[in-house]
C-alpha positions as CSV (number, residue, x, y, z in Angstrom):
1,X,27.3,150.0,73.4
2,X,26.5,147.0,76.2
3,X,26.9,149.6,78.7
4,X,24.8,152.6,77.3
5,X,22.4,150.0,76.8
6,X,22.5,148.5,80.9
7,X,22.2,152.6,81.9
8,X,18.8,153.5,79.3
9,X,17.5,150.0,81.1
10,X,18.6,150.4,84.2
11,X,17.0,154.0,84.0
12,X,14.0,153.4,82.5
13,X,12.8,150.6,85.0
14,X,14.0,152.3,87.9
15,X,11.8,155.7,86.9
16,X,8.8,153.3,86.5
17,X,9.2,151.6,89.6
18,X,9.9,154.4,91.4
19,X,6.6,156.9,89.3
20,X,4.5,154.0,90.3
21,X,5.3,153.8,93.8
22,X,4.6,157.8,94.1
23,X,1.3,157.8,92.4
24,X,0.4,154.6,94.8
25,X,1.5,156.6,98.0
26,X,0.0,160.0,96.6
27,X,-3.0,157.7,96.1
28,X,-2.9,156.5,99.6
29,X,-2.6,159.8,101.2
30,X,-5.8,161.4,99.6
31,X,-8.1,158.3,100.4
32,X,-9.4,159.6,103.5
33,X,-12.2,157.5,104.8
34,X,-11.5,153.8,105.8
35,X,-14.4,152.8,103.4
36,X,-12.3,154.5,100.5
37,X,-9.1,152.9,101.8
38,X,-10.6,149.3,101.8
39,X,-11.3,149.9,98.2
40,X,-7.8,151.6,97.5
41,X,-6.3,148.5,98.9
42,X,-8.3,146.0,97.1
43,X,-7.4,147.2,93.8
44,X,-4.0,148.7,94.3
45,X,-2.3,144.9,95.7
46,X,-0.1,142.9,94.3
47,X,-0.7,139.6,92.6
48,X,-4.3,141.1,91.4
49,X,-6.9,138.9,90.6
50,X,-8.9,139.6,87.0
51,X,-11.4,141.5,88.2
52,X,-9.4,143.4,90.5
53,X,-7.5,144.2,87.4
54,X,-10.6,145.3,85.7
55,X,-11.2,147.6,88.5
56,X,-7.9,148.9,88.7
57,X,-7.6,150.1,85.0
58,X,-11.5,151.6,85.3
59,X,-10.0,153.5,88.4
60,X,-7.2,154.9,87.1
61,X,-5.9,157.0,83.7
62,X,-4.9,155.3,80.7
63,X,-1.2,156.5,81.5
64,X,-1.3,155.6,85.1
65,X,-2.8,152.1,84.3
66,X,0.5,151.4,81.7
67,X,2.9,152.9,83.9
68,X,1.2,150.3,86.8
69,X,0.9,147.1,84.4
70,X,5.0,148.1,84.1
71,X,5.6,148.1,87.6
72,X,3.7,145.0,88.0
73,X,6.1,142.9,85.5
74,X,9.6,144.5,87.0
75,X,8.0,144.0,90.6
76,X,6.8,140.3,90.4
77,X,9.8,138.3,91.1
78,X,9.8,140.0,94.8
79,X,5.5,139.6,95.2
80,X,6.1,136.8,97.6
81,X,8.6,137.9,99.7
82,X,6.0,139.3,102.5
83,X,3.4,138.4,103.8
84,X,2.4,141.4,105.5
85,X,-1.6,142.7,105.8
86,X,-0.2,146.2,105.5
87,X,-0.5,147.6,102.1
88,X,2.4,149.8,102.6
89,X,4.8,146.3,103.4
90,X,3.2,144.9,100.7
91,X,4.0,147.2,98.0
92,X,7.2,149.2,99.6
93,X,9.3,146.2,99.9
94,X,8.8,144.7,96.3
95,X,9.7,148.0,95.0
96,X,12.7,148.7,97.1
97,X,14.0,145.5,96.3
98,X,13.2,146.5,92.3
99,X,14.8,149.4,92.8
100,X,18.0,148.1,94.1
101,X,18.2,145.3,91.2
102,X,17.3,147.3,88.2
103,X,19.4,150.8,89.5
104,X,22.0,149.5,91.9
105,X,22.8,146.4,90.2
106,X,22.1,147.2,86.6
107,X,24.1,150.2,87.1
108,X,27.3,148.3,88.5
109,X,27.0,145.5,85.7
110,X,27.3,148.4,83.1
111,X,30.3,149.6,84.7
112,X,32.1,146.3,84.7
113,X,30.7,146.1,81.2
114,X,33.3,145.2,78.1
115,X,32.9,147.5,75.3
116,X,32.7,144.9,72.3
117,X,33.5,146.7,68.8
């Protein structure tokens, strides 16, 4: 039971770090001018403010905006690792490290997991 349980979270968070990160970078690739990529990168951070928030969930689908506000809360213990200027730093390295916890270690906790009956 404790392990099915570590697997279903382990999977979950891990598909919404990893859906978030793929909409961000398929985001990224289509903003073509550096006018649009200023904007991209002022609402797409981490650690937004309010009104980037605001922005953020105006810019994007209703889906996209839950699946993001997700990825925000798994991702936010690693926020301050960097402190890189480069958007792709900024948000690649809090979700690799996400994705290592919540798949790599969730998934070898649930293997040493005891079933309890």
């Amino acid at each position: 039971m404790i392990k099915r349980l570590l697997l279903l979270a382990s999977t979950l968070c891990t598909l919404i770090v990893v859906a978030s990160f793929a909409m961000f970078a398929a985001e990224e690739a289509r903003a073509g001018s550096n006018a649009q990529k200023d904007k991209v990168v002022a609402i797409d951070g981490t650690d937004l403010t309010p009104t980037q928030e605001k922005a953020r969930a105006k810019k994007h689908t209703k889906v996209r905006e839950t699946i993001d506000d997700a990825n925000d809360v798994l991702t936010s213990p690693f926020n301050g690792i960097t402190t890189s200027n480069n958007i792709w730093v900024e948000r690649g390295v809090p979700a690799l490290l996400a994705f290592l916890l919540y798949f790599v270690v969730l998934r070898l906790i649930a293997g040493y997991a005891v079933r309890l009956r």
